[in-house]
N, C-alpha and C positions, 0 to 999 in steps of 0.2 A: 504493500500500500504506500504512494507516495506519502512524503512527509508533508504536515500542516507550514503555511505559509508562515514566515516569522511576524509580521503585522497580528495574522490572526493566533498565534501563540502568545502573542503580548495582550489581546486583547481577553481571549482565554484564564490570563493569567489574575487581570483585575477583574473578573467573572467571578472566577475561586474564591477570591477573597470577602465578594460582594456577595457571593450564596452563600459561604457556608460558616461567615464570621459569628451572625447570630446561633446558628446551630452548638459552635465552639462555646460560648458563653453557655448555652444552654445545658451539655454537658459538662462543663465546670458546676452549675448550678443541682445538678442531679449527683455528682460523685459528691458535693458538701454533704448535702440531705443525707444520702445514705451513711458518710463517714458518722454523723451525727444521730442514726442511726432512725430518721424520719425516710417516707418515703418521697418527699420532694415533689418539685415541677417536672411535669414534662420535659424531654429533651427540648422537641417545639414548639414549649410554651413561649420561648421569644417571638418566632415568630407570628403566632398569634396575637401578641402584647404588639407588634409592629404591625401587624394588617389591623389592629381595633385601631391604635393612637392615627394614622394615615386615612381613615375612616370618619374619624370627630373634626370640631371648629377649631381652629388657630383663633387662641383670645389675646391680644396685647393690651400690656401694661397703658395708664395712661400716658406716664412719664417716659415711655421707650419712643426710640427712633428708630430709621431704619437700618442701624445697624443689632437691631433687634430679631428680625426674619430674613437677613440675609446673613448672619452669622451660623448659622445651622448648612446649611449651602456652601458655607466658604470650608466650615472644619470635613464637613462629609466629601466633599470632593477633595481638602488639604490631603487626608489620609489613604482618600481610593489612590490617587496618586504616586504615591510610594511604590505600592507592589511594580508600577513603569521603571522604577533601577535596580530593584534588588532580585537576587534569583530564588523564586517562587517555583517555579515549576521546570525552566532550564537549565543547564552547566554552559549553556554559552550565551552571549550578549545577545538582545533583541534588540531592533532598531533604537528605541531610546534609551535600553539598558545602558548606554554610555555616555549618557548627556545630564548627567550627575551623578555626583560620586555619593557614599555614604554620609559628609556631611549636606549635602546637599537633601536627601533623603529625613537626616536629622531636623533642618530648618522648616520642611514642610510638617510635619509632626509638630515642632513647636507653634508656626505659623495657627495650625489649627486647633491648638489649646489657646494660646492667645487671643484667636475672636470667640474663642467658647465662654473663655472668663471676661470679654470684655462684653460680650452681652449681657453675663448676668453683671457686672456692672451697672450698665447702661440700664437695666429694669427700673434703678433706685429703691426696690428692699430689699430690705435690713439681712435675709437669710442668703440673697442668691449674693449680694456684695461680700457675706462675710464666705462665701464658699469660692467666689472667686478671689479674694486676696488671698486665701491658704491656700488655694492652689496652685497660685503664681508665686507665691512665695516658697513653696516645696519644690517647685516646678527649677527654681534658681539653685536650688540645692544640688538638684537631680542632675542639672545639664553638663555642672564641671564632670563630673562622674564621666560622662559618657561620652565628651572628651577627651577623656585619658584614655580611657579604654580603645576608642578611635584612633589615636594617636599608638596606644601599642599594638593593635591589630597593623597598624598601616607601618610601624616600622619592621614587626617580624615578616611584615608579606611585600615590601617595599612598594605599596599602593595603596589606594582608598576606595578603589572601585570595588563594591560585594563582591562581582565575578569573579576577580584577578583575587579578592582573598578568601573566596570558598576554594577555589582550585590550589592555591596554596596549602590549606587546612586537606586537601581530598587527598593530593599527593604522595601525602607521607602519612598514617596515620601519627605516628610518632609527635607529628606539630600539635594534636589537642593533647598531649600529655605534658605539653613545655610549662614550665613554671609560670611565667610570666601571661602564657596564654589561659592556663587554668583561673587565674587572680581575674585577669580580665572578665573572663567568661562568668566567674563569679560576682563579681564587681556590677556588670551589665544586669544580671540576674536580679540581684538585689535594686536595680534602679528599674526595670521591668514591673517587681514588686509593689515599689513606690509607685512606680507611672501610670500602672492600671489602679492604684486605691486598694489593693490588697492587703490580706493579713501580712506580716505584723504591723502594717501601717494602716491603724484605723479601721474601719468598715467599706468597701466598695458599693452599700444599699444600702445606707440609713439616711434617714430623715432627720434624725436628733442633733439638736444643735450642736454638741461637744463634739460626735464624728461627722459632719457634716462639710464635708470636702465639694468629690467631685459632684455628686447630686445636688447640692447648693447652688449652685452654678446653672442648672439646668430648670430651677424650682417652681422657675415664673412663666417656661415653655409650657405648650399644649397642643393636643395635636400634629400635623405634618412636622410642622418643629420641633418638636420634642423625640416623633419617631426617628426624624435624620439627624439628632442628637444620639438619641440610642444604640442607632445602627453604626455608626460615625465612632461609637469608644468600641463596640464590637471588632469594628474592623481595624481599631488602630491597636485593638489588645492582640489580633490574630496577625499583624502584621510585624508586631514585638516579637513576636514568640518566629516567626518563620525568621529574622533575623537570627535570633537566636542562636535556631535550629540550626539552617541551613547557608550559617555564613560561620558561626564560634561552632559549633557542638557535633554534631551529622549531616555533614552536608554533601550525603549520599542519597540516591535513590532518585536525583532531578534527570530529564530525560535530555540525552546527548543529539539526539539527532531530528526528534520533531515528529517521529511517527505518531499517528492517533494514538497506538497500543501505550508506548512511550509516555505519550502526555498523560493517558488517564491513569498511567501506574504512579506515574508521578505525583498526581491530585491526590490518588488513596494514600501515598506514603505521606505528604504534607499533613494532610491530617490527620493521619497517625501519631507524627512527632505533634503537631498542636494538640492533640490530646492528651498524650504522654507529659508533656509539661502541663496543660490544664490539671492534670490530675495532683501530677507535684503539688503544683501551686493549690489546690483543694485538699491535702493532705496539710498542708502549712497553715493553711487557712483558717483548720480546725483544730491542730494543734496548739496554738499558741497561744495566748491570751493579747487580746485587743491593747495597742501600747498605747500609752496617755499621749494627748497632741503635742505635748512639748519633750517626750522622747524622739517625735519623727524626727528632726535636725541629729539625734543621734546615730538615730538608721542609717541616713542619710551621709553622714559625717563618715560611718565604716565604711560603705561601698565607696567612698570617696579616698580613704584610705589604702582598701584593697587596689584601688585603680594607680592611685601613684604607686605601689609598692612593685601593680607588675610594671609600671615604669624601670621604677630602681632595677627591679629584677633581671631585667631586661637588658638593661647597658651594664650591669656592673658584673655581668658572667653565670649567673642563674640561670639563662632560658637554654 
C-alpha cells in the first residue's frame, strides 16, 4: 500500500491529538476512582461533558471584553498547534515539523495559558482573578525548569529540534540511562505535574477557594467557551505527556515511512504510552496528600533544582 502523503500525516497527527485528548483525561479520571476504590466516571464521560457545554448559551460577564470569547479560541488552537513540530506519530520531519524548534513549541503552550489567565482576569471576579494570578505566578516558577531541561536535552543531542532529539535518545538506548538525561526527564516530569494542576500540586477539579488554580481561571466561562477551554487543557495535558514520551523517555514505536499500517500502529502505541503515564500520574495523585499553596514554590523550587543539576551533570563528566 502506498504511503500517506506527509501534508496528510501532519494533519493526521493534530486529529490524534484533537480525538483522543478528552478520552486520555477521561481514563486518568477512571484509574483515580478505582485506585480510591469508587467506581468513577465513564471513560467518555468527557466527552459527553463537551457535547452538553457546546450544546448550552455563552453568558458574558458585564464587565468582560472581547478578549473575553476570543481567548478560548486563541489557547485551543495555541495548543492544537504544537503537535505541527513535535513527533506525534512520525520518526521523520513533516513539512512544518521544522519551522520551530522545541522552544518555539514551549512559547505556544505558554502563549495559550497566558490569554486563559488573562481572561479570567478580564471577567473582574474576585475567584476567576485570584485563579488567574496563581497560575501565572506558578506558571513563572514552572518555565525556568523547562529551560534547563531544554537547554540539557539540546546540548546532549547538539539541537533543539524534537526530531533530531528523539532520534538521538532512539539511537543508542544507552542515552535514557545518562545521568544528566534521567534529572532532566525527571525535572520535566515534575513540571508536567505542576503544568496540568496535578497531585502533589493542589487539586486539578476543585472549586474551593484555597485549591482553586486552574478552574478559577475558567469560573466565569459557559458554554462553547468553556467546552474549548476544557478541550484546550485536554489537549495540552496529552501533548505534555507525548513530549515526554516520545522525545525524553520511549520514543519508539513512531512510524518511519508513512504506511497506513504504520501510522495506525503508531496512534495505538501513542496512546498506550499517554496512558501509561496517565496512570502514573493517577497512582501519584492518590497517593499523596494535597500540598498546602505555599508549598507549591517548593515543588516547584526541586524540579528547578533537578534541572540545573542535570546541567552541572552534564558538563562537569556525569553524563
Amino acid at each position: 500500500m502506498n504511503p500517506l502523503p506527509d501534508p496528510a500525516v501532519q494533519v493526521l497527527q493534530v486529529a490524534t491529538v484533537f480525538v483522543f485528548a478528552p478520552g486520555i483525561s477521561g481514563v486518568i479520571a477512571t484509574v483515580e476512582a478505582r485506585v480510591q476504590g469508587r467506581r468513577g466516571p465513564r471513560v467518555l464521560q468527557p466527552y459527553y461533558d463537551l457535547g452538553k457545554l457546546y450544546r448550552k448559551e455563552t453568558l458574558v460577564p458585564e464587565n468582560a471584553s472581547w478578549v473575553f470569547l476570543a481567548a478560548p479560541l486563541v489557547a485551543f488552537v495555541g495548543y492544537l498547534s504544537v503537535p505541527l513540530l513535535i513527533p506525534v506519530l512520525t520518526t521523520y520531519g513533516l513539512p512544518l515539523g521544522y519551522q520551530g524548534d522545541i522552544l518555539g513549541g514551549g512559547f505556544l503552550l505558554t502563549l495559550a495559558g497566558f490569554v486563559t489567565a488573562l481572561a479570567g482576569a478580564d471577567t473582574g471576579a474576585p475567584y476567576a482573578q485570584l485563579g488567574s494570578s496563581r497560575a501565572m505566578t506558578f506558571g513563572a516558577l514552572v518555565e525556568p525548569t523547562i529551560l534547563f531541561v531544554v537547554f540539557t536535552v539540546a546540548a546532549i543531542t547538539a539541537t533543539d529540534l524534537p526530531y533530531h532529539e528523539a532520534a538521538t535518545v532512539r539511537s543508542a538506548a544507552g542515552q535514557i540511562v545518562r545521568p544528566a538525561h534521567l534529572l532532566a526527564a525527571a525535572a520535566l516530569f515534575m513540571a508536567i505535574l505542576a503544568d496540568t494542576g496535578r497531585i502533589p500540586v493542589e487539586t486539578h477539579a476543585s472549586t474551593l477557594e484555597f485549591g482553586m488554580i486552574d478552574e478559577g481561571r475558567t469560573l466565569e466561562h459557559s458554554g462553547p467557551a468553556l467546552a474549548l477551554f476544557r478541550h484546550a487543557s485536554a489537549i495540552k495535558q496529552l501533548v505534555l505527556y507525548t513530549i515526554l514520551a516520545n522525545v525524553f523517555l520511549v520514543p519508539w514505536g513512531l512510524s518511519s515511512s508513512g504506511r497506513p499500517a504504520s501510522v495506525a500502529l503508531a496512534i495505538g502505541t501513542l496512546l498506550a504510552k499517554a496512558i501509561g503515564i496517565g496512570c502514573v500520574v493517577a497512582v501519584i495523585d492518590d497517593s499523596f496528600a494535597k500540598l498546602r499553596l505555599y508549598k507549591i514554590t517548593e515543588f516547584c523550587a526541586a524540579a528547578f533544582v533537578l534541572s540545573v543539576l542535570a546541567v552541572f551533570t552534564l558538563f562537569l563528566g556525569g553524563s
